[in-house]
N, C-alpha and C positions, 0 to 999 in steps of 0.2 A: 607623504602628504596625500589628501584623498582628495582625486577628481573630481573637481566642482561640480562639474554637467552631472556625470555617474549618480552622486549624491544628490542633485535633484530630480535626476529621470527614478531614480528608488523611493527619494521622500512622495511628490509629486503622483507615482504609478501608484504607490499604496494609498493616496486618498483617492485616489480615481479608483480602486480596485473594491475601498471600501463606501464610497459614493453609489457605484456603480456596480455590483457583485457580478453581474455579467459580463462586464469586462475582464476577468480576473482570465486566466490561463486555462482553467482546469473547463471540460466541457464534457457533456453528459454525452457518454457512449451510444452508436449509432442504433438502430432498436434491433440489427443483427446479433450482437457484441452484445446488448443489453440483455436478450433471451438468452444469450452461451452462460453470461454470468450468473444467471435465475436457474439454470438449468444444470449448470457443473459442479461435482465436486470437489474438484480441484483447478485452484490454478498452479501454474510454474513460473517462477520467479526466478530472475537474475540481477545482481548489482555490478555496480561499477565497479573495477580494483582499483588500487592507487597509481597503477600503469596507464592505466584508462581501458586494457581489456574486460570483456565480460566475464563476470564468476561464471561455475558450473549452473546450471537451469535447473530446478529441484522445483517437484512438486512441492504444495502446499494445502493446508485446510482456510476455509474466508469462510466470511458471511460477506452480503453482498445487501444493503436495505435499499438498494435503487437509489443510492446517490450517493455512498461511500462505499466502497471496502475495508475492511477491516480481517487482521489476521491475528497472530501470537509467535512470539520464538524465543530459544532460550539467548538470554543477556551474556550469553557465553558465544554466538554464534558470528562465523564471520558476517551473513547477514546483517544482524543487528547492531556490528561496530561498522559496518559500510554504511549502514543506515545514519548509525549517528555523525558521520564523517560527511555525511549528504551526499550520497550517492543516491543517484534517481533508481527508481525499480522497475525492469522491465517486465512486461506480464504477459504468458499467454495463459487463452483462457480454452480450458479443457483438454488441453493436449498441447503438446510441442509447437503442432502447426497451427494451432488456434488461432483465434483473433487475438491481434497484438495492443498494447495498452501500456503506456507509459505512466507514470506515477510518482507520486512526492508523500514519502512516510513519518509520519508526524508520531512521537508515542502519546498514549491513552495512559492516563491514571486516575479518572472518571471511574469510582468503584463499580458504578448504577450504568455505567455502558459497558465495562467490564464483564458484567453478570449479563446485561443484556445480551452480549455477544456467545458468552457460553447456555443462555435461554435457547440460540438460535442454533449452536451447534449440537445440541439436544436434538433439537425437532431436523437438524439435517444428518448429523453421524450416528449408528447406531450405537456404536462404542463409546461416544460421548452422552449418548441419554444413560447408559449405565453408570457415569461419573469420570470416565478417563477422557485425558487429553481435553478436555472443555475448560476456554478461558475462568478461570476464578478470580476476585476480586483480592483474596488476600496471598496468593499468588505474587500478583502483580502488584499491591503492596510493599510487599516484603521480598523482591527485586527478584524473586524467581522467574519469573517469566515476562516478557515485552509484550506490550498489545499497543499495535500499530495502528491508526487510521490512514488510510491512503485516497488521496486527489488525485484523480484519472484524469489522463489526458488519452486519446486516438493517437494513434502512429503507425508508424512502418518502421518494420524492423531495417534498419539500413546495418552497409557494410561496416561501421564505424564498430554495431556492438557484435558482429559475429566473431565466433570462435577461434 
C-alpha cells in the first residue's frame, strides 16, 4: 500500500518544482566550482554500490555548457548500470581533491545534443577533433555508447561515501 502523505509530498513537490523551477534541488555551482568545470579536463566520478559503499573514482571526459554536464560510457559499464539502478554520482572536478558535486544522471538520446556534445569534445580533446572517443549520434542510437546528462547539486563529500 503506498503512503498517502509520501504520494502527495511527490505529486504536490513536482507541481511546485514545475511552477517554480527554482525550487527544484539541483542549484548552480558556486563560481569557484564553476571556473574548475570551465577549466578541467577531467572529472572523477563515483557511484553508489548496491551495499551502499562508493565505487572506485575513475577519471572521465564532460562537456560542461554552464548549467549541465554531460558525459558518455559504454552500456556495458558498471557505471552505467549503477546509473540506471539510480545511484547519485559523485564528482570531483579536476583532480581527486577537487571541488565536490553531487549529481543525478538522466540518459541523452537527443541525436542533435548528442553531436552537440562530441562538437564540444572536438574543440576541447585533441584526439577527439581527429574523430576518436567523441560522443556520436549513431553510436548512441544503436545502444553503443550512453550519453548522460547530469543535474549538479554542491556537497561535501561526507564519511557515508568514503572508501
Amino acid at each position: 500500500m503506498i503512503d498517502r502523505r509520501r504520494a502527495l509530498k511527490v505529486f504536490f513537490g513536482g507541481i511546485v518544482c514545475m511552477m517554480w523551477p527554482s525550487a527544484s534541488r539541483a542549484a548552480k555551482p558556486s563560481p569557484a566550482t564553476e571556473a574548475a568545470l570551465r577549466a578541467s579536463d577531467l572529472i572523477y566520478v563515483a557511484t553508489r554500490r548496491k551495499s551502499g559503499e562508493r565505487s572506485t573514482v575513475r577519471p572521465i571526459w564532460f562537456y560542461y555548457d554552464g548549467d549541465k554536464l554531460f558525459f558518455t560510457t559504454s552500456p556495458d559499464s558498471w557505471k552505467a548500470k549503477r546509473i540506471a539502478r539510480g545511484s547519485p554520482l559523485y564528482i570531483w572536478v579536476g583532480s581527486e581533491s577537487g571541488p565536490f558535486l553531487t549529481g543525478t544522471a538522466a540518459p541523452v538520446t537527443d541525436p542533435a545534443l548528442v553531436d552537440r556534445m562530441g562538437e564540444a569534445y572536438s574543440k576541447k580533446y585533441w584526439i577527439a577533433w581527429l574523430g576518436f572517443f567523441k560522443p556520436r549520434s549513431d553510436r548512441v542510437t544503436a545502444g553503443k555508447t550512453n550519453a548522460y546528462l547530469v543535474t549538479l547539486s554542491e556537497g561535501e563529500p561526507s564519511a557515508a561515501i568514503a572508501e
